[in-house]
C-alpha positions as CSV (number, residue, x, y, z in Angstrom):
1,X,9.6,1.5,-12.0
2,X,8.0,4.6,-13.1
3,X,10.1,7.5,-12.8
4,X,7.3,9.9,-11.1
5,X,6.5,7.1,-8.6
6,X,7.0,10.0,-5.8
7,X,4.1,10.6,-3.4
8,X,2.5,12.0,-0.2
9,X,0.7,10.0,2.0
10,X,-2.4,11.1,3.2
11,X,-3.8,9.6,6.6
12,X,-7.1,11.2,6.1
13,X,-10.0,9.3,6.2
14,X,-12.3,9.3,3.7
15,X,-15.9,8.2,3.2
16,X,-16.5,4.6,2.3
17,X,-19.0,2.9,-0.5
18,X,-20.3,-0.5,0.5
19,X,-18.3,-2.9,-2.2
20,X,-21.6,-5.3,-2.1
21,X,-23.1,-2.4,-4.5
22,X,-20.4,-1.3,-6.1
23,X,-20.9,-3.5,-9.2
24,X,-18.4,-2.9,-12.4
25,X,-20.0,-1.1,-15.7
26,X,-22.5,0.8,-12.7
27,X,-23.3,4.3,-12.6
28,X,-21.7,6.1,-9.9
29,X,-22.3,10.0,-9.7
30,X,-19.5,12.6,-9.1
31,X,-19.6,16.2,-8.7
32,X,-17.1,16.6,-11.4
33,X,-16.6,19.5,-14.2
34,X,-18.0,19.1,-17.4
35,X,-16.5,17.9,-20.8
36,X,-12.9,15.5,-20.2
37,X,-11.0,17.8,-22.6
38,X,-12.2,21.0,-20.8
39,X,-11.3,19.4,-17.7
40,X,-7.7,18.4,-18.3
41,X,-7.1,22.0,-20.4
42,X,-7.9,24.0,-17.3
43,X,-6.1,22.0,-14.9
44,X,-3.2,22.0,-17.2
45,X,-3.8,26.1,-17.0
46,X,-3.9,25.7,-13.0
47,X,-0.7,23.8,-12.6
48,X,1.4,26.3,-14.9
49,X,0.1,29.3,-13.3
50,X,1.7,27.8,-9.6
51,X,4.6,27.0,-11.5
52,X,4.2,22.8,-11.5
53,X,5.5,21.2,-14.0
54,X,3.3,18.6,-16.2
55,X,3.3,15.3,-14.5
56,X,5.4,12.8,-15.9
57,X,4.3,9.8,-18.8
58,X,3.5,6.9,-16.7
59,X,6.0,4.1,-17.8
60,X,4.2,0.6,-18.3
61,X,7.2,-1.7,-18.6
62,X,6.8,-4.3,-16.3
63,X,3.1,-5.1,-17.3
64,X,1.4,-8.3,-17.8
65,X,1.9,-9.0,-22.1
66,X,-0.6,-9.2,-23.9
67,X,-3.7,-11.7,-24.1
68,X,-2.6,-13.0,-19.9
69,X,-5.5,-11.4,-18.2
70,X,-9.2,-12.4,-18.4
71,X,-11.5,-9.3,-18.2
72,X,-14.1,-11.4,-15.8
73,X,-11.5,-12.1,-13.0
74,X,-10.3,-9.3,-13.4
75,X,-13.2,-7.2,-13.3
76,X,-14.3,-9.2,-10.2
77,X,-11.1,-7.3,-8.2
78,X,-12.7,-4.0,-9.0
79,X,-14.8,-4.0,-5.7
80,X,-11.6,-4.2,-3.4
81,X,-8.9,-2.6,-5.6
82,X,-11.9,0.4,-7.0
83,X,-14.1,0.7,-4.9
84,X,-15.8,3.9,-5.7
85,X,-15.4,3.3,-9.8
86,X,-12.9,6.5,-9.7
87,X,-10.2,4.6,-11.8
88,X,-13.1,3.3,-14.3
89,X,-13.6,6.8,-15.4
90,X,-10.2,6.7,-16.8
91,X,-11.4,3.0,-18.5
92,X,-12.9,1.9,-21.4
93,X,-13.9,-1.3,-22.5
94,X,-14.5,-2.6,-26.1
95,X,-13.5,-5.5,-28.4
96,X,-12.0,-7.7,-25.8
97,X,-9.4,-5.0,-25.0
98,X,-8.7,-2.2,-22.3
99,X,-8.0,1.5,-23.1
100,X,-6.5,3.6,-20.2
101,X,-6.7,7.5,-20.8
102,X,-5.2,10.9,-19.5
103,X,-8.5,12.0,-18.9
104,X,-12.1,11.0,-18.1
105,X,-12.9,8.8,-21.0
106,X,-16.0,10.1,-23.4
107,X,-17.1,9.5,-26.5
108,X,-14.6,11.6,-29.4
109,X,-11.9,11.9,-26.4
110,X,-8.6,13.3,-28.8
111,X,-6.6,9.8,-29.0
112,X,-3.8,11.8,-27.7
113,X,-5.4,11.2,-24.3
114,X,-4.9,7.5,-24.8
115,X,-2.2,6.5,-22.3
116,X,-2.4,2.5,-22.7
117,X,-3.9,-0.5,-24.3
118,X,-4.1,-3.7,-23.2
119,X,-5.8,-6.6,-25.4
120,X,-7.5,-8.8,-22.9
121,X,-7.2,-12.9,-23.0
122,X,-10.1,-14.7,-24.3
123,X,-8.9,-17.8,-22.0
124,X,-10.7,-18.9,-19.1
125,X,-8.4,-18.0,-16.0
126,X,-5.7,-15.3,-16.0
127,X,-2.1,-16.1,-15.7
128,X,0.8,-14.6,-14.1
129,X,2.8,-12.5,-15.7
130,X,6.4,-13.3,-15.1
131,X,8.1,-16.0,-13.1
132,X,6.9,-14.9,-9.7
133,X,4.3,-17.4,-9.0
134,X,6.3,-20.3,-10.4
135,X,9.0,-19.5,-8.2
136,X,6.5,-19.6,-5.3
137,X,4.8,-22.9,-6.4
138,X,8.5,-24.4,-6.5
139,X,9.4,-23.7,-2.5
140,X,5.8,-24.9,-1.6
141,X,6.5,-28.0,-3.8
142,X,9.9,-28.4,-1.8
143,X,8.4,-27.5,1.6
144,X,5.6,-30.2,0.8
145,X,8.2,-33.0,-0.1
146,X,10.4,-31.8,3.2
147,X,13.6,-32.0,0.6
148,X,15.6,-29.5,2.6
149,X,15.9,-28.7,6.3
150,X,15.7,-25.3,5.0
151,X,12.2,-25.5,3.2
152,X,12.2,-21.4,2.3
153,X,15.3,-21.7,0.4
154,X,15.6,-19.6,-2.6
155,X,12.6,-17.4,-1.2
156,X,13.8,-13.1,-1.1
157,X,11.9,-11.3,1.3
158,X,12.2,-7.6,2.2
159,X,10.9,-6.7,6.0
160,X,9.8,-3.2,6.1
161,X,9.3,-2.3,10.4
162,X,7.3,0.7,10.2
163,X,7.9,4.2,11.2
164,X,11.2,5.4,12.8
165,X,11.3,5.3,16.7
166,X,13.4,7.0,18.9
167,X,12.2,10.1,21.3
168,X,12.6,12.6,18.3
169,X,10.6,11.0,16.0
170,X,8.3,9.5,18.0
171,X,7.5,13.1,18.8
172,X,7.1,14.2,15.4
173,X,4.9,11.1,13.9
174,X,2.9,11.2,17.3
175,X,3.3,6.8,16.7
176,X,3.3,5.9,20.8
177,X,1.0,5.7,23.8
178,X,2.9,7.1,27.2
179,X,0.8,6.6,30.1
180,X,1.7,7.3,33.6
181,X,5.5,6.7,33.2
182,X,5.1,3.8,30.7
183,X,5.5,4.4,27.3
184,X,5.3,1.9,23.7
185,X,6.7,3.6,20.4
186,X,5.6,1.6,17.5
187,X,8.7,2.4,15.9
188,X,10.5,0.4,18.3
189,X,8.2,-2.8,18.6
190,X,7.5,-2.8,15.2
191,X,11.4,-2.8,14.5
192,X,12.5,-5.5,17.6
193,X,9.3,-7.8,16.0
194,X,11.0,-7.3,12.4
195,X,14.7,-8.4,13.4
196,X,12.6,-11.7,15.5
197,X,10.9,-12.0,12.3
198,X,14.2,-12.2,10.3
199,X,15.4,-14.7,12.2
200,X,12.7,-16.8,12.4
201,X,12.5,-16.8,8.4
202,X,16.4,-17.0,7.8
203,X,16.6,-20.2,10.1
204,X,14.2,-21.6,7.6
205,X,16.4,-20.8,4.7
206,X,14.8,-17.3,3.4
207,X,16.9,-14.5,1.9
208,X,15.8,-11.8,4.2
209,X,16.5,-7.8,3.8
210,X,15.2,-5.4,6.6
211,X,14.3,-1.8,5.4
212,X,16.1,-0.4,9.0
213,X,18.0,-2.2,11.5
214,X,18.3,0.5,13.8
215,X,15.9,3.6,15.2
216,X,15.4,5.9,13.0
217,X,14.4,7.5,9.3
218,X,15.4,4.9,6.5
219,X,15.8,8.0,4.1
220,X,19.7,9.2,3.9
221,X,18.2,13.5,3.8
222,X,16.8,15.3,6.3
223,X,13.8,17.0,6.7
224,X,15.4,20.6,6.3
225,X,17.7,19.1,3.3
226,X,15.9,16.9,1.0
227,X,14.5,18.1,-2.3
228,X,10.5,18.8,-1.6
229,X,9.3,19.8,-5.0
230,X,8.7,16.4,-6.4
231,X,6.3,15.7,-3.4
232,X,4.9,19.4,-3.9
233,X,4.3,18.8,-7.5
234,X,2.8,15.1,-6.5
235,X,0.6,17.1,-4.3
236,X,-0.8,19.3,-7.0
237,X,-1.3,16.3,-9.3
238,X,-3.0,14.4,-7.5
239,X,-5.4,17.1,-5.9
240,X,-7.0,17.0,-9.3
241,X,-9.7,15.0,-8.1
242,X,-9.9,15.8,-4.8
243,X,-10.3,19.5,-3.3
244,X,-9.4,20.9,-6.5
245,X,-12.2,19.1,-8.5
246,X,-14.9,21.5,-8.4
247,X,-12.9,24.8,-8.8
248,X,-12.5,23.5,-12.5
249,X,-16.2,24.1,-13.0
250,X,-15.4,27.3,-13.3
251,X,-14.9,29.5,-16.1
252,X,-10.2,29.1,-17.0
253,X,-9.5,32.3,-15.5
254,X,-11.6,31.6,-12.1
255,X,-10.6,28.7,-11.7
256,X,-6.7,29.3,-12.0
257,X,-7.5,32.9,-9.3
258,X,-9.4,29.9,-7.3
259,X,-6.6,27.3,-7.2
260,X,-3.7,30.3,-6.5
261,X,-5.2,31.7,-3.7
262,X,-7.3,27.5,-1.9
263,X,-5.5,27.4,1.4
264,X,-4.3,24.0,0.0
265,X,-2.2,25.7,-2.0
266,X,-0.6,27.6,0.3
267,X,-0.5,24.7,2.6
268,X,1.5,22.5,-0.2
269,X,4.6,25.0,0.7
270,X,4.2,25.2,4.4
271,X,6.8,24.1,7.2
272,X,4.2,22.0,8.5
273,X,3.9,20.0,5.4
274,X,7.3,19.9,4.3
275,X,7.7,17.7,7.7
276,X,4.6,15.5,6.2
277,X,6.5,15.0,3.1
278,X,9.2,14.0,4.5
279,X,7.5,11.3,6.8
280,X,4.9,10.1,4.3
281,X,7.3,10.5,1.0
282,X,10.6,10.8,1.4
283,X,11.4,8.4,3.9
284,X,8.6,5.9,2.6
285,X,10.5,6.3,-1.4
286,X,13.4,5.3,0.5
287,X,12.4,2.2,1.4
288,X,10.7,1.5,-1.5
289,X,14.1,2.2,-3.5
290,X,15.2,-0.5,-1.2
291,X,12.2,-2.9,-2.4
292,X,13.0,-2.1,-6.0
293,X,16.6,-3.0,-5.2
294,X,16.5,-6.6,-4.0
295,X,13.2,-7.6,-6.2
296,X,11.8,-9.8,-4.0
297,X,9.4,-11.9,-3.7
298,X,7.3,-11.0,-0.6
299,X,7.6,-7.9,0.8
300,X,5.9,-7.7,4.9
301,X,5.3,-4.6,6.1
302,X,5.4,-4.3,9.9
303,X,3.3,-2.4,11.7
304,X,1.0,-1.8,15.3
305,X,-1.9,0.6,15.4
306,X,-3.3,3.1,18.0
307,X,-5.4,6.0,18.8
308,X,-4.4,8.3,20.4
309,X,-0.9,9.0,22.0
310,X,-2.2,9.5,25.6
311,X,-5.0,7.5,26.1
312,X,-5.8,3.7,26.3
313,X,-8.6,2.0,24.7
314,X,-11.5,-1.3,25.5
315,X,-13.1,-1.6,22.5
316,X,-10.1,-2.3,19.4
317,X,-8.1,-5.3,20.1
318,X,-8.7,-7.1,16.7
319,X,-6.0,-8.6,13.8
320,X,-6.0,-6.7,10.4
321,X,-3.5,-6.8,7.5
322,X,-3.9,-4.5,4.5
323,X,-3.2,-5.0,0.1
324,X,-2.8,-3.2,-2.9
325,X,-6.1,-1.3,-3.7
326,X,-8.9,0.3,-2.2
327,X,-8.4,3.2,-4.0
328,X,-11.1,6.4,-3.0
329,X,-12.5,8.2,-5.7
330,X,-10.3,11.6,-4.6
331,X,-7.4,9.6,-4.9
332,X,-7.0,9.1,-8.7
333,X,-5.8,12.8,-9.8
334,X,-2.1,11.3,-10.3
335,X,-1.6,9.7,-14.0
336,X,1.4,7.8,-12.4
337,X,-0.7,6.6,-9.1
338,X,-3.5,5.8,-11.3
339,X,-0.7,3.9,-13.7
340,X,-0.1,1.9,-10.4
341,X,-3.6,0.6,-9.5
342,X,-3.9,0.1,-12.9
343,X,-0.7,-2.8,-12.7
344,X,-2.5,-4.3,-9.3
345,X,-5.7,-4.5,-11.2
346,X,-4.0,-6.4,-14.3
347,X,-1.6,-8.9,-11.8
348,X,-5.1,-11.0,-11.2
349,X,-3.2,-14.0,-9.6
350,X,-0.6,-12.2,-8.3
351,X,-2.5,-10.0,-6.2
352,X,-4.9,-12.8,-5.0
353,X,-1.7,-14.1,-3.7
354,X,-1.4,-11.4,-1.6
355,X,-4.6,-11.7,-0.5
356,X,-3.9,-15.6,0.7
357,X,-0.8,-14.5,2.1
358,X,-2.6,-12.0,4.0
359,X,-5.0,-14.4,5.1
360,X,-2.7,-17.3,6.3
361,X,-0.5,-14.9,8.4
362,X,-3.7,-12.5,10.2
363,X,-5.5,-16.4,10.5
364,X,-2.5,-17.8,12.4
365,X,-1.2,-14.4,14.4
366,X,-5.2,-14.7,15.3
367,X,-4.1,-17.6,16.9
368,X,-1.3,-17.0,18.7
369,X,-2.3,-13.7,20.0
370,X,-5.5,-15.0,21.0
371,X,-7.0,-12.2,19.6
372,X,-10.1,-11.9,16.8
373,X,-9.6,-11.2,13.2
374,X,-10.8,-7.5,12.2
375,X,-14.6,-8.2,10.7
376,X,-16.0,-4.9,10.0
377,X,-16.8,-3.9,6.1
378,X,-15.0,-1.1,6.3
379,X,-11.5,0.1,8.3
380,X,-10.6,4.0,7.8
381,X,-10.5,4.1,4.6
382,X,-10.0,0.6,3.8
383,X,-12.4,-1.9,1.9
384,X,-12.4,-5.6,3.1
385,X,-11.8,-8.3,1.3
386,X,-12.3,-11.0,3.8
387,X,-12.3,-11.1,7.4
388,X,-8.6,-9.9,8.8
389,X,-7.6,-9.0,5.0
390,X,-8.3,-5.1,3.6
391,X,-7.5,-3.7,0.6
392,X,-6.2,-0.1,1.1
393,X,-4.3,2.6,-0.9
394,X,-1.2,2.8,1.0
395,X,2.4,4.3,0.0
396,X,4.1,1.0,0.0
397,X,1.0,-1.0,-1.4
398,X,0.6,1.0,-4.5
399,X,4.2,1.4,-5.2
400,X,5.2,-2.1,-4.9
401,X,4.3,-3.4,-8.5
402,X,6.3,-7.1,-8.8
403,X,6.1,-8.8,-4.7
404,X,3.2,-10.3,-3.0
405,X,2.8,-7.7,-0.6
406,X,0.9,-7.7,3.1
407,X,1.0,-4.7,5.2
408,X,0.3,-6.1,8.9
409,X,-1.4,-4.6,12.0
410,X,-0.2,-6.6,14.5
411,X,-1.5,-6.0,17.5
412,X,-3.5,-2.1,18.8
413,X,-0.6,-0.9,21.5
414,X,-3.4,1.2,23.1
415,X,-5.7,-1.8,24.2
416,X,-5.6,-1.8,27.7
417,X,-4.3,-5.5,27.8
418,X,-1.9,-5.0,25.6
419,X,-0.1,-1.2,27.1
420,X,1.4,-2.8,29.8
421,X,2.5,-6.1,28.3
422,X,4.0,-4.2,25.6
423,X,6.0,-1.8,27.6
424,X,7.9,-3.5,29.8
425,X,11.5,-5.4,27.5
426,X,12.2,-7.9,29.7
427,X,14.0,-10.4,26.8
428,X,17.1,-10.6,25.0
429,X,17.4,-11.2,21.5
430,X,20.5,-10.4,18.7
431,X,20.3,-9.9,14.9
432,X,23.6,-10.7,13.1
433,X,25.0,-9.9,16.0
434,X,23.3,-6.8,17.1
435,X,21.6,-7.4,21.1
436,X,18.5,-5.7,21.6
437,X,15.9,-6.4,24.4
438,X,12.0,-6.7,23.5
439,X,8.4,-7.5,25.2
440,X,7.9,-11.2,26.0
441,X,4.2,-10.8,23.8
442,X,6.2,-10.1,20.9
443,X,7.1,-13.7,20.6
444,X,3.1,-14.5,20.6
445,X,3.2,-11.9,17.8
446,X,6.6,-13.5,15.6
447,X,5.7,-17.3,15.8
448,X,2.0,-16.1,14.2
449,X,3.7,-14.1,11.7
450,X,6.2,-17.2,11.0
451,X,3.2,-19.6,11.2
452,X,1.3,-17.9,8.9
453,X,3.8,-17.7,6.1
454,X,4.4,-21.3,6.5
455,X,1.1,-22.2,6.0
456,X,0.9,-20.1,2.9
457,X,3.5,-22.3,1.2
458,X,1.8,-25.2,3.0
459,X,-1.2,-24.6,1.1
460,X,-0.1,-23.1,-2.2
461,X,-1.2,-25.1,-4.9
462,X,2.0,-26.9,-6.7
463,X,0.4,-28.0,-10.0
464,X,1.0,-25.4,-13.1
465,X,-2.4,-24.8,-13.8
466,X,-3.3,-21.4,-12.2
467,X,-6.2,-21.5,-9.1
């Protein structure tokens, strides 16, 4: 794992590009500074004037060897993992290989720039690049054959239950709906359906490990102790292509007075964002720390969406699960990030996994909740890969580099069908001993998610050759 794999999460929305013409090797216009060198000179300038240090190498262990991945499949994920082409400009292509740079590529770019190479396979179909999928093809062989009573043996799982809970910090994350008296936290639902979850999947033989097992942050700090300059310094890094983009147009010494005195700048050190760090870094590195720890091989991330905290909705009642990509064109200043996105691009099958995964579990929660899979082209900032299944740049998407990975939206709390059936516990469940109590609909909601992993392995081709 890269050692500068440290982050903010952003919940801004940002503008969307129709991936039916976004083709790869297009040409998509930015409002960008001149001359790649000039570029990455002044913002070098920028950064030590506020006092940042240079961002960290990117570390590239861990990737696909050489000769595994075929440049057409894997040019073919560039509408849902790039969308916008902003991690091409950091690409070139020649001579059946891949060259990853610093800095925008351009002809006569200093090879000092050169951060990568990767000599692409000449074979017809990519493979995978460790043991992963093997391992997978050998519980669906297993599960097929019905040689155990416990057909998900051998399988690790990590269960990630989304934000924290409990009054506090459903206060400061603003993640529940209160309406006359009644209240759902997603902290809390999203936790009571992860410890059902567990069970479910254990019972069937699974290895599971759950991120929390209790309300509250995962992350051992506190907001008014943890260190905050490696998210601050994150911040500045990846700004390069966002607000701080243009300001490089200018001449060195404008543009560093223009960067010192942005009110980004002086929002990167604010009490207010400190607490965002926390929330959307610190806590989220935490869990991803335990990820990285157990190695698994799915990692479901469990979450419910809303609105608004005070207010019920008619319209959204839809199924949606989210994968590695759908990176935005202001979202590729970070070398490490870009490092990232880079890895889900090269893991061709692996990440098509995901997308399966993704598929089987929204398909059969679509039919247990008795609710519709999510069929717009576009979701926030999220590109769609099929119906129910987005690609979207999210903390614990990009940063998990070796699982099959599906972030879930279970269920929007705000719907006005849902609110009430959500807020009233009326059953009784334990976790390794552990009682909680939970909404009957969550069992609707558990038996899809079970389902749907079930069929994954139920249809997971079992022959070596790759699909």
């Amino acid at each position: 794992m890269a050692s500068g794999a440290l982050a903010y999460e952003s919940e801004d929305q940002h503008g969307y590009i129709d991936p039916t013409i976004t083709e790869f090797r297009d040409t998509i216009s930015f409002d960008l500074p001149g001359p790649s060198e000039e570029r990455e000179r002044k913002f070098s300038a920028a950064l030590e004037a506020l006092g940042i240090p240079p961002e960290p190498a990117p570390d590239f262990q861990g990737f696909p060897a050489a000769g595994l991945v075929n440049e057409a499949e894997m040019t073919a994920n560039f509408r849902a993992i790039d969308p916008d082409g902003g991690l091409r400009r950091y690409l070139r292509f020649e001579q059946g290989s891949l060259s990853f740079y610093r800095a925008f590529f351009e002809a006569f770019l200093p090879s000092h720039f050169l951060e990568f190479t990767y000599p692409l396979s000449s074979q017809a179909r990519s493979l995978d690049s460790d043991s992963l999928l093997f391992r997978l093809r050998f519980i669906a062989h297993r599960f097929r054959k019905r040689l155990s009573a416990t057909p998900l043996a051998g399988l690790r799982i990590v269960i990630d239950p989304g934000h924290m809970g409990t009054e506090h910090w459903d206060v400061e994350t603003g993640k529940f709906v209160k309406i006359g008296g009644q209240k759902v936290s997603e902290g809390e639902i999203a936790l009571w359906t992860s410890l059902l979850l567990a069970n479910e999947l254990e019972s069937l033989g699974a290895t599971v490990t759950l991120t929390r097992t209790r309300g509250g942050t995962v992350a051992s700090t506190t907001p008014a102790g943890f260190n905050v300059e490696p998210y601050v310094n994150q911040y500045f890094y990846n700004a390069k292509d966002s607000w701080m983009s243009p300001l490089l147009n200018l001449p060195e010494s404008s543009a560093i007075r223009a960067v010192k005195s942005a009110p980004e700048t002086a929002k990167a050190r604010s009490s207010l964002q400190r607490g965002q760090f926390f929330i959307f870094g610190e806590d989220l590195e935490a869990r991803s720390r335990i990820i990285d720890s157990v190695d698994p091989d799915l990692v479901l991330v469990i979450h419910y969406d809303a609105s608004q905290s005070d207010k019920l909705q008619s319209t959204q009642t839809s199924i949606e699960a989210f994968v590695p990509g759908g990176v935005r064109a202001n979202e590729t200043g970070s070398r490490v990030f870009r490092s990232h996105h880079l890895k889900h691009l090269l893991e061709v099958r692996r990440w098509r996994e995901s997308v399966e995964l993704a598929s089987a579990m929204t398909g059969e929660l679509s039919k247990s909740a008795g609710l519709p899979l999510l069929d717009s082209p576009e979701f926030m900032s999220s590109i769609r890969v099929k119906n129910g299944v987005y690609a979207r740049n999210l903390y614990l998407n990009r940063r998990n580099l070796r699982a099959l990975t599906v972030y879930m939206e279970c269920l929007h709390y705000d719907h006005v069908d849902e609110f009430p059936r959500l807020a009233r516990a009326t059953e009784s469940a334990s976790y390794r001993g552990m009682s909680f109590r939970y909404p009957a609909r969550l069992r609707d909601v558990v038996s899809g998610l079970k389902n749907g992993v079930l069929k994954y392995f139920a249809e997971l081709p079992v022959n070596a050759r790759p699909k």
